[in-house]
Structure formats: structure tokens, C-alpha cells
C-alpha positions, 0 to 999 in steps of 0.5 A: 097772379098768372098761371103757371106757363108749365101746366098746360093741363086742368086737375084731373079728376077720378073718374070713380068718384064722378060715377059714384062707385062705392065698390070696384070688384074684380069681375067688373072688367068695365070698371077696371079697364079704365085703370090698365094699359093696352099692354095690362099695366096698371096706371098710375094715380098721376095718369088717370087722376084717380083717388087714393081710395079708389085706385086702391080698391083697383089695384086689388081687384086687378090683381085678384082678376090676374089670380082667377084668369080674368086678365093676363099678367103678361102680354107679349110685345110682339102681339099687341092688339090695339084694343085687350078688351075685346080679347076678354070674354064678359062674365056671365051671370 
């Protein structure tokens, strides 16, 4: 049987499991900005092929970062920067 003409795309996989993350915390930026937009949305599961499990503990982690500053909860469409991250400043220590 051949394939379907419609999916021009492999299965995507989670990007969490594939590193063999246990735990996704909230202070860990490199981890969660896998999973947001360049505006600081959070991307869905069907977008970046992320698990259940994981996408879950990303969710919560960033909106526990929104909650102690560590990454905005609005950005202004006027001044979108072609890369966020590089705004935010790591945590040290």
C-alpha cells in the first residue's frame, strides 16, 4: 500500500525523550525554550512532537518561570527580537 500523498512529513519525535530528561524545572531555560515561540507562546504538542508526559511538565515549569519573572507573559508585537532568548539573562548559581 502506498503512502498517503497528504503527509509530506516523518512522525515527529519528543525532543525530551530522545535526551532522556526525567525532570523539566523551571529555572532550566535551555529546556523550555525548546517548547515556546518567539513571541513566548507555548507550542503545542502537534508542533514540536513533544509527549504527553513531557509537554505537561513543560507547560507547568513555564508558567511557574511567568510567575517568579524568568520569562514574560506578553510580549509587544511592535518589538519582536529575532531571538527572546538572548534577552533573558541565565541564572547563576
Amino acid at each position: 500500500m502506498a503512502a498517503d500523498p497528504k503527509k509530506k512529513y516523518g512522525k515527529k519525535r519528543c525532543k525530551y525523550c530522545e535526551m532522556k530528561v526525567d525532570y523539566i524545572g523551571y529555572k532550566d531555560l535551555d529546556l523550555i525554550k525548546y517548547s515556546l515561540s518567539e513571541r513566548y507562546k507555548i507550542m503545542p504538542r502537534r508542533l514540536t512532537g513533544t509527549c504527553k508526559k513531557h509537554q505537561d511538565m513543560v507547560q507547568k515549569a513555564i508558567k511557574r518561570a511567568r510567575q517568579v519573572a524568568l520569562i514574560p507573559y506578553v510580549v509587544d508585537r511592535h518589538r519582536v527580537v529575532e531571538n527572546p532568548f538572548d534577552v533573558i539573562k541565565p541564572l547563576k548559581g
